[in-house]
C-alpha positions in Angstrom: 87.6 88.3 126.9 86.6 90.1 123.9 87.0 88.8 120.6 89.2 91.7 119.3 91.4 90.4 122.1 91.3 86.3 120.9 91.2 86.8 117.2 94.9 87.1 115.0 93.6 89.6 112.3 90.6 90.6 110.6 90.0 88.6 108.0 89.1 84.4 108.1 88.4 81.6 106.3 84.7 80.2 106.6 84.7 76.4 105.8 81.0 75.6 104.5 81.9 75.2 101.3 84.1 72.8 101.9 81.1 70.9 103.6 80.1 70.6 99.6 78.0 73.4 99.8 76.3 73.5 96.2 78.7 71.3 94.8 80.7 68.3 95.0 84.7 69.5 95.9 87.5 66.9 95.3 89.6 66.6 98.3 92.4 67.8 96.7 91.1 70.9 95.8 89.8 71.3 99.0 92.9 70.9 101.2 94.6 73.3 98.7 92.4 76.2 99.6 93.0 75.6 103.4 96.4 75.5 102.7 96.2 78.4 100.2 94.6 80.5 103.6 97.6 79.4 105.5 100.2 80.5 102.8 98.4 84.0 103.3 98.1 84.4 106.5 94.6 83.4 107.5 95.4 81.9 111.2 91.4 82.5 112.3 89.7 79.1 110.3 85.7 78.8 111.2 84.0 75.4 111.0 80.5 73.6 112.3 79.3 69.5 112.2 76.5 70.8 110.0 78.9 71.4 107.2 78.6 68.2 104.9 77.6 66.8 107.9 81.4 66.8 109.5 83.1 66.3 106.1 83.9 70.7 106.7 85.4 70.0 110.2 87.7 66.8 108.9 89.4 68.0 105.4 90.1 71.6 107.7 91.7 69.2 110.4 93.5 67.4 108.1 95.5 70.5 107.3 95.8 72.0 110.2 97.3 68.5 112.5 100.6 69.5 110.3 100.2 73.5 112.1 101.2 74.5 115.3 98.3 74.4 117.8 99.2 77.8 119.7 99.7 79.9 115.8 95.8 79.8 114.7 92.4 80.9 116.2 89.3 78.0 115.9 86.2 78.0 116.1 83.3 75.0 115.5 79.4 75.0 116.5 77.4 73.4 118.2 73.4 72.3 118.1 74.0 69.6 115.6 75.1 65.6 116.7 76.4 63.3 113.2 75.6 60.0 113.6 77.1 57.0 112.5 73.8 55.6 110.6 73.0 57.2 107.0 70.0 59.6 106.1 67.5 57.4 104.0 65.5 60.3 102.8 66.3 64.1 102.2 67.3 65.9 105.1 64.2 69.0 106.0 66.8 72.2 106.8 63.7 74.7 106.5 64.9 77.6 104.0 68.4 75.9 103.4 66.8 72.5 101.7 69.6 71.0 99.8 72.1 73.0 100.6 74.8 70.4 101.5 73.0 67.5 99.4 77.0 66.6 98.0 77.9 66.1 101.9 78.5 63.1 103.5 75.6 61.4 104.0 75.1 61.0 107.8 72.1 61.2 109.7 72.3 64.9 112.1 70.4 65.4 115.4 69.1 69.1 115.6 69.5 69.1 119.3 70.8 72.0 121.5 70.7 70.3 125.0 73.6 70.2 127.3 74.3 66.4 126.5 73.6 67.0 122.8 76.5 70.0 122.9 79.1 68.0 125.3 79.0 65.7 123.0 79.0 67.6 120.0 82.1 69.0 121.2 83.6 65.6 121.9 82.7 64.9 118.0 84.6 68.0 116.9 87.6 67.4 118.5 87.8 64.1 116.9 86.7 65.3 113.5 89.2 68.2 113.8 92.2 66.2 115.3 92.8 68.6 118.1 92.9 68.9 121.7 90.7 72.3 122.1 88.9 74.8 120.8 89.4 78.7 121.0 85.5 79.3 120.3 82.3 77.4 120.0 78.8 78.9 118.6 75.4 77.8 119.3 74.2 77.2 115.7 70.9 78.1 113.8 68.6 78.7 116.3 66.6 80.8 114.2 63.6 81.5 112.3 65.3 80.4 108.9 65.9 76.5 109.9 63.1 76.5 112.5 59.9 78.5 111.5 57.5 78.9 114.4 59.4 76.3 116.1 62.1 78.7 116.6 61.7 80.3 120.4 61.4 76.5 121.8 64.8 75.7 120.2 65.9 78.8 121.1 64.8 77.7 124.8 66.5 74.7 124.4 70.0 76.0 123.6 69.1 78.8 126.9 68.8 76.1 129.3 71.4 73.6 127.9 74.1 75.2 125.0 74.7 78.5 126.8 74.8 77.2 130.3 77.5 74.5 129.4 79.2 76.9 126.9 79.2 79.4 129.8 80.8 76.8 132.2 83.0 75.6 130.0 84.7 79.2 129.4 84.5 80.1 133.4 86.9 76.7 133.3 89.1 78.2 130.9 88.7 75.4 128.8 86.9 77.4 125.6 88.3 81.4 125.2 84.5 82.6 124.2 81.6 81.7 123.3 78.3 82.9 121.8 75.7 82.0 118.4 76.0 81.6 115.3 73.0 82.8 112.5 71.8 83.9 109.7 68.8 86.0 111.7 69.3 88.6 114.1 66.5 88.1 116.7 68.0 85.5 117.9 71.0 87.7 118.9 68.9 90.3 120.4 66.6 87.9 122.8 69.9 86.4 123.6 71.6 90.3 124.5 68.4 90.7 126.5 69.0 87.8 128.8 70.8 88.4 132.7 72.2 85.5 132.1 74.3 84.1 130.8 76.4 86.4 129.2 77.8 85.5 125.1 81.7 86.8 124.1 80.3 87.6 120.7 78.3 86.6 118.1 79.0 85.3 114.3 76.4 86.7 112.3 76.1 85.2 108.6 74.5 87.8 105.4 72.9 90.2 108.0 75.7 93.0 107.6 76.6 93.1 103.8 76.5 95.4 101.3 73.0 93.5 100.6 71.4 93.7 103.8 72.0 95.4 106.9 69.2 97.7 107.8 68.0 95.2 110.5 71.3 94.8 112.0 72.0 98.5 112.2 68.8 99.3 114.1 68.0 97.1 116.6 71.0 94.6 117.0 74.1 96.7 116.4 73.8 99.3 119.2 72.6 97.0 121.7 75.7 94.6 121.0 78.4 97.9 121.0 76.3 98.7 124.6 77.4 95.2 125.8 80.3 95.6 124.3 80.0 92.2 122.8 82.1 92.1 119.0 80.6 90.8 115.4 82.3 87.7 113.8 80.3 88.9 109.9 79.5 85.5 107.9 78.9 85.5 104.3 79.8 89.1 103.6 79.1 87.8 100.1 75.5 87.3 100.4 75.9 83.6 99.9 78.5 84.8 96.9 75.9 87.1 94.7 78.6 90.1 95.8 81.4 87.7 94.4 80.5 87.0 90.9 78.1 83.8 92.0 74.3 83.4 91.4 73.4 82.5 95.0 71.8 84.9 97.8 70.2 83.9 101.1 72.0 80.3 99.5 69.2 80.1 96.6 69.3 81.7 92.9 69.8 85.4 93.3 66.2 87.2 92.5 66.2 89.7 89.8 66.1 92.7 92.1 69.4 91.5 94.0 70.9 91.0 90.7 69.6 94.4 90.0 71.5 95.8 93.0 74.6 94.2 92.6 74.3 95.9 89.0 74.1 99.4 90.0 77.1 98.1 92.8 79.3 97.0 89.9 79.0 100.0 87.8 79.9 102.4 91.4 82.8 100.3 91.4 83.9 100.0 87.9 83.9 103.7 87.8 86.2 103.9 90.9 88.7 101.4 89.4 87.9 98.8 92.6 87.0 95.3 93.0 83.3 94.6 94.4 84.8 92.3 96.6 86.8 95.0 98.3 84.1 96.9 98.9 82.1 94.2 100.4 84.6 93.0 103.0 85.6 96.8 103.8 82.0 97.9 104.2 81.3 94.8 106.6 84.3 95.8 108.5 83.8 99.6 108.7 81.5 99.1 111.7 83.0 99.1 115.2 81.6 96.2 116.6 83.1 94.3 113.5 86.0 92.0 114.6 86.8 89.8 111.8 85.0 88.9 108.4 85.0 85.3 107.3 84.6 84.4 103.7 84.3 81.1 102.2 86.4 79.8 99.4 86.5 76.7 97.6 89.6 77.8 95.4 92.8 78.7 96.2 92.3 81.5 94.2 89.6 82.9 95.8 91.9 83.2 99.0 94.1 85.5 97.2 91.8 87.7 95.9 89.8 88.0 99.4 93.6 89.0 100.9 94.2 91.4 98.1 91.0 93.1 98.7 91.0 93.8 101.8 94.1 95.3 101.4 93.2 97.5 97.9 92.9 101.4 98.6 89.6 102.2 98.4 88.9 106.2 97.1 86.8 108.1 99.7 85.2 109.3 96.5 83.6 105.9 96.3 82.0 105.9 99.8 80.8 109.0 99.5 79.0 107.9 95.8 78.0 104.9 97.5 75.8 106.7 100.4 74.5 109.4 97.4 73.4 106.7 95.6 71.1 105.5 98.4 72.8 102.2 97.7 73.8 101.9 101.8 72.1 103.2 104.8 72.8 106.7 105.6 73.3 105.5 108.9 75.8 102.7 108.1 79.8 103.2 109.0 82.1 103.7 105.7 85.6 103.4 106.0 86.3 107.1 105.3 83.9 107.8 108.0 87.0 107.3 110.6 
């Protein structure tokens, strides 16, 4: 089954910041913003253990125990195990050091066996007070957390994630299944494979106004020959496109601050919010299925709603291509 087919609408509600990502969130504020996403809506809600170590995956199933099971889509990840014992020292997350310091404090095992996923799964469920999932990625096997190390983790998650992933769909116990990064070689080795065969893929910050190049040429038309759909994480850049400081989840260089300049002035001039024309842009490509921001605000979920909604001129598209500001390859809306 595709994941046009499994997923209620285009747009959902990525739950890593309310793993604490950058900064301690009272609960309170954080079940309002789940709830906020319900009120408009959002019935696709993504989630993963290594968000604040499990505290993502328990305020999101706090909300949705009060929801009926059969009106939302969910999805978790697997590859990392919380334990019960607490982390005496700071946890090493290659590129993404620190990023969920204000988490709980758990100790993780970065493990992608089969054992390690069944019982990742097992923890979910608990975590997320529910009886099933809809989909499960295989998280982070990628240069960014793993270095040189990556292609042995990678071999790890072949011979143990994918295979009980694969089963566990063939059961009809999952709907799909497929990985979850922020690089996109690990999509392609996986796409290359004869077995077994991924739904889909969640891809975080690779196909945004920021960066897609990569994506585009090499990944992209392989997936759309598959026939295999895009779940696009972070279309914010890590929220740089969003009015944050953060891209690639560290301070924003000066040249991406640069870019989002010249981006804000393209839209400025066409009356449009840069948030609509990050979320429309990630879209715009066919083998886009949904786009899953994160929010931390209740806010922020209105304003992500509203802009994928706003009219966007084709006048804007077309600047935005003359500018040299997107690929000359890369899908626009008034393309269609």
């Amino acid at each position: 089954m595709s994941l046009k087919e499994i997923l209620p609408g285009r747009l959902g509600f990525g739950t890593a910041p309310l793993g604490n990502m950058f900064r301690a969130i009272p609960d309170e504020e954080a079940r309002a913003t789940v709830e906020a996403a319900w009120d408009h809506g959002i019935r696709f809600y993504d989630t993963a253990p290594f968000y604040g170590a499990g505290l993502a995956e328990t305020r999101l199933g706090e909300v949705l125990a009060g929801k009926p099971r059969d009106s939302y889509v969910l999805s978790t990840k697997v590859g990392r195990v919380i334990l019960d014992e607490h982390e005496g020292a700071a946890r090493d997350l290659g590129e993404k050091g620190g990023l969920f310091e204000h988490g709980n404090p758990h100790k993780m095992l970065h493990e992608w066996t089969a054992e390690a996923t069944e019982r990742s799964i097992e923890d979910s469920l608990k975590r997320l007070g529910t009886d099933r999932l809809d989909i499960v990625w295989v998280h982070d096997i990628a240069q960014d957390f793993h270095g040189d190390q990556w292609l042995r983790k990678f071999e790890e998650a072949r011979t143990g994630a994918f295979r009980v992933l694969s089963r566990l769909r063939d059961e009809g116990v999952i709907k799909a299944w497929g990985l979850g990064v922020n690089r996109t070689e690990p999509i392609e080795l996986t796409l290359a494979l004869d077995e077994p065969r991924p739904d889909g893929f969640l891809l975080a910050g690779r196909y945004t106004l920021l960066d897609h190049d990569h994506a585009l040429t090499r990944l992209l038309p392989l997936a759309q020959e598959q026939g295999v759909d895009m779940v696009v994480g972070g279309p914010y850049s890590s929220g740089v496109l969003a009015g944050g400081t953060h891209f690639e989840y560290q301070q924003a260089p000066v040249e991406i601050v640069e870019r989002v300049g010249r981006l804000k002035e393209l839209t400025d001039l066409h009356g449009i919010g840069i948030k609509a024309a990050a979320l429309q842009f990630s879209l715009a490509h066919p083998a886009s299925a949904a786009v899953i921001p994160g929010a931390t605000r209740p806010s922020r979920i209105a304003e992500d709603t509203a802009a994928l909604d706003e009219a966007v001129p084709a006048a804007f598209w077309t600047d935005l291509r003359a500018a040299g500001l997107v690929s000359p390859s890369a899908p626009l809306p008034h393309d269609a």
